[in-house]
N, C-alpha and C positions, 0 to 999 in steps of 0.2 A: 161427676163433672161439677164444676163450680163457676159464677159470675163474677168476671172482675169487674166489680165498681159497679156502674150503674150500665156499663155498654154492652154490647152486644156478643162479647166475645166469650164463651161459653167452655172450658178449656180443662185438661185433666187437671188433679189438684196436687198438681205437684211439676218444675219449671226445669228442664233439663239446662246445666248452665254451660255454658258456651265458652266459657274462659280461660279451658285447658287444651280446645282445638290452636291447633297452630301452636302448644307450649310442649304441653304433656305428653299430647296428646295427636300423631302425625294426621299425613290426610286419609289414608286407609285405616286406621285406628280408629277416627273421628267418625268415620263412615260407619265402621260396625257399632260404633255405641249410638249411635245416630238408628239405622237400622234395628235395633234391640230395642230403644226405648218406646219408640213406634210399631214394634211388633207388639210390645205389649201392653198397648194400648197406649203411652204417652202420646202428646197433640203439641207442647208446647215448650218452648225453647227461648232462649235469654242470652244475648250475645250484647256486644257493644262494638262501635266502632276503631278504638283505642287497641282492644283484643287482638294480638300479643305484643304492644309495640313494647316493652319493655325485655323481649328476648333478645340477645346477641344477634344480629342479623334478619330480625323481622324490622319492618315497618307501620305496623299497623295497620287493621282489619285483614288480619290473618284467618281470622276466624270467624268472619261474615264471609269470606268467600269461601271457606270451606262448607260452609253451609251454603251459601248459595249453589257450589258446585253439587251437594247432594240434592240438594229441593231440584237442579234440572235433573240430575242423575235418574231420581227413585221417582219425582211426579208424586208425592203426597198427597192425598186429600186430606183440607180443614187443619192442617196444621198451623199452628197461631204462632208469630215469631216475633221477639221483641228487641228491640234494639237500642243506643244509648248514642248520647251525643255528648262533646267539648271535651276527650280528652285524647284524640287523636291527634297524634306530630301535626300533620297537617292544617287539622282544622279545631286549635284550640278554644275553649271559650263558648261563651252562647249569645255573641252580639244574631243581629235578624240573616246577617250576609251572610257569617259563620256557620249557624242554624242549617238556612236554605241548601248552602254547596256540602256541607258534612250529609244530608238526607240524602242530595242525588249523588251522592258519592258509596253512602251505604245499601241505595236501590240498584245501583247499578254492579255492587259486590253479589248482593245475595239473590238479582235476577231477577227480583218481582216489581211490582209496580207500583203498589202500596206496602207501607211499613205497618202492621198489624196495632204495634205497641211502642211506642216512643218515648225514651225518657230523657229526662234533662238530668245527665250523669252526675254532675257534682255542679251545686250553687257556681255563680259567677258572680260576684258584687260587684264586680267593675262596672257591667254593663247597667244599666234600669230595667228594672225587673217587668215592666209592663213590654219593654223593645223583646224581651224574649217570650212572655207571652202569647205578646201579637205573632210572634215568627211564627210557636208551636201554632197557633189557633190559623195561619195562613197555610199552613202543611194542610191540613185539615181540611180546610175552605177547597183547597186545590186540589185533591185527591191524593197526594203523599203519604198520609198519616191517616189512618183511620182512627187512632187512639192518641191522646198522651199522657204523660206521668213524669214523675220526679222521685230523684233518686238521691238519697245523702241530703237530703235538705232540713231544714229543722223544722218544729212547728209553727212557729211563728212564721217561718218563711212562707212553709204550706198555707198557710192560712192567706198571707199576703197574695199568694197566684191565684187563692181561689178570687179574691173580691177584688182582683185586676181583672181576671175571666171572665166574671160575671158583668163588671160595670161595661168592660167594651166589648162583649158579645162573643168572646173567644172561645175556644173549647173548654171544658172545663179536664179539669186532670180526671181519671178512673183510679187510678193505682199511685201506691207510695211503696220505694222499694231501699229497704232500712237496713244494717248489720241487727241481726235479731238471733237469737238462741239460748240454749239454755243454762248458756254462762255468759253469756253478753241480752240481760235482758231490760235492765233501769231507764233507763236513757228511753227504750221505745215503749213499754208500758207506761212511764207516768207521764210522757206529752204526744209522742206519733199518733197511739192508738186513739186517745181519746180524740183526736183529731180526723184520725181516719173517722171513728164513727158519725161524727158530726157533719162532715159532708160525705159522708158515703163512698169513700174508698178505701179500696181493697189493698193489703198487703202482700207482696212477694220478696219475701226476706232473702238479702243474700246472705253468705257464710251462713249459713243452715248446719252444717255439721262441724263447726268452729274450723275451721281448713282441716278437718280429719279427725279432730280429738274426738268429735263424740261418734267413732263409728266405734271405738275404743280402743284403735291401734294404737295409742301415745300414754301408756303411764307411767312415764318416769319422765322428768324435766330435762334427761340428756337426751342430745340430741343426736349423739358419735354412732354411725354405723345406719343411720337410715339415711337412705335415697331419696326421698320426697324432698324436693322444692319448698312445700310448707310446714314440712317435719318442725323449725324452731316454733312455727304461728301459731301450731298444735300441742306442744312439748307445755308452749307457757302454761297452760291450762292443767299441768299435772301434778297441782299442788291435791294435800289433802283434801279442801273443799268440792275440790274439779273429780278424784275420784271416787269421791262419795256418790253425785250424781253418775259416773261410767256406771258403777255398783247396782244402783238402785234401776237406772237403765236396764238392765242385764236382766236383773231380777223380775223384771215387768213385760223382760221382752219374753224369756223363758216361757212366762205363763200365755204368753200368743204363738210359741215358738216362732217369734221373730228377733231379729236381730238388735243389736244395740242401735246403728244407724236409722234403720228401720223406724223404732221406737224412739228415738229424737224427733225425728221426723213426722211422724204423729202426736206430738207431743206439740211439736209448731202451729200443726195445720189444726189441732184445736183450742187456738189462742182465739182471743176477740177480733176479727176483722180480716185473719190470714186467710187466701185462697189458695195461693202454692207457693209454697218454700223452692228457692234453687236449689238445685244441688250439681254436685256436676261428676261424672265418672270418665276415668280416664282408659277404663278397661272394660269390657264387655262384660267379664265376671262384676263387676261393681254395680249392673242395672238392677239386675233383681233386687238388691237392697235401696233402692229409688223405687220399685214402684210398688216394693211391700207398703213402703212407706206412708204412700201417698192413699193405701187402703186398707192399712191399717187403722181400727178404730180403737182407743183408750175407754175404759171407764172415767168416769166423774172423780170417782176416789183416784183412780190411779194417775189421772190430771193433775189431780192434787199434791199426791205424794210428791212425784216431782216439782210441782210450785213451792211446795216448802223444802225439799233437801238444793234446790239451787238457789233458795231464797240470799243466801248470800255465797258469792261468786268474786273469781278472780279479776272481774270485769267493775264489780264494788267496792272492791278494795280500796 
């Protein structure tokens, strides 16, 4: 188990993601991967409000209610669920009015009464950043939110909500949740992290397996004849540099007899500050390589190895 941040919430180390319910992924489908990753021991899950409005015919929070229909369904114990706010049709943005009706809009999809983990999905600059704040730290106050966090923000910004939280008493963030992996890693090593470390929060990276590349289905840059949705988002990454690290993946996974996903995956979850990487499966067969993942442990060296053959990446370029 692992702590995010400084709070209370105590959680496996690895975030089942949320974002292929309602896509990928139907509602009986959702249900067995949901069911699996909780049979084997997973606790935590990562959805956002916005989830799947970008399908032909959904709306948005497609997939907080699928989740909320399982959490009445199956009645989990301790399952810790995180959610996102300002990029749902409805409730764009993070003015404090926006904030307030987007929360009881997603408590009332997924059934509960408290939002476990709440993140502020993507910066807003329109609005002043202490008005959004104050909202997260009123969710709080009021029993809505037991957590909050931010999600896509930069450091600088992170840094500005902490010493807006701190000066009017708001909650302060636990978690910062970044594109992080191990061909998109510059950007959050040389400013997120060292931020996280300094006030004390915890990373939960999305695209954890670059939308698929590093489970190592994609080596080749075409993309003619796969099915996947994120087949191009994974393809790009199939330059020589991208399979050198698939390669050396392979070769480290071998020696754990675990998978290449698997071994990304650990590779994440022993970065400076991660607690659990998302990831998200759309098929039942796809758990077991989430929760290798999440306990699978690397050597020191073999941490390495990898730090230097992704050292430059298609993400560097």
């Amino acid at each position: 188990m692992t702590r995010i941040g400084n709070s209370d919430l105590d959680v496996f180390p690895l975030s089942l993601g949320g974002n292929v319910f309602g896509w990928t992924a139907d509602r009986d489908a959702s249900f067995a991967v949901l069911d699996a990753f909780v049979a084997g021991g997973g606790d935590f899950i990562d959805t956002a409000d916005g989830y799947s409005s970008w399908v032909p015919g959904n709306t948005g929070g497609e997939s907080e209610t699928i989740i909320g229909e399982w959490l009445a369904s199956r009645k989990p114990e301790g399952v810790v669920v995180a959610t996102k706010v300002s990029q749902h049709p409805e409730f764009p943005g993070l003015s404090a009015t926006n904030v307030r009706r987007a929360a009881e809009a997603s408590l009332a999809r997924l059934g509960v009464e408290t939002i476990d983990l709440y993140y502020a999905h993507f910066d807003d600059q329109t609005v002043p950043l202490e008005e959004t704040v104050t909202a997260f730290g009123e969710l709080v106050s009021d029993g809505l939110v037991r957590n909050v966090a931010v999600s896509n923000y930069t450091a600088e910004r992170i840094r500005e909500w902490v010493e807006i939280a701190r000066r009017t008493g708001s909650a302060l963030p636990v978690a910062v949740q970044p594109h992080y992996n191990l061909v998109h890693r510059n950007d959050v090593e040389e400013t997120i992290i060292p931020v996280a470390q300094e006030f004390d929060l915890s990373l939960v990276p999305y695209y954890s397996l670059a939308s698929g590349f590093l489970t190592g289905k994609y080596r080749s840059t075409a993309v003619e004849g796969q099915t996947s949705p994120r087949a191009s988002g994974a393809a790009k990454y199939a330059t020589e540099a991208g399979l050198r690290i698939i390669d050396t993946l392979e070769e480290i996974g071998d020696a754990h007899g675990a998978s290449i996903a698997a071994t990304s995956l650990a590779w994440l979850r022993a970065q400076p500050t991660v607690a659990a990487p998302i990831a998200s499966a759309r098929t039942v067969e796809q758990v077991p390589d989430l929760l290798a993942g999440a306990r699978l442990a690397l050597t020191s060296d073999e941490v390495e190895t990898l730090n230097r053959v992704s050292e430059w990446t298609p993400a560097k370029a």
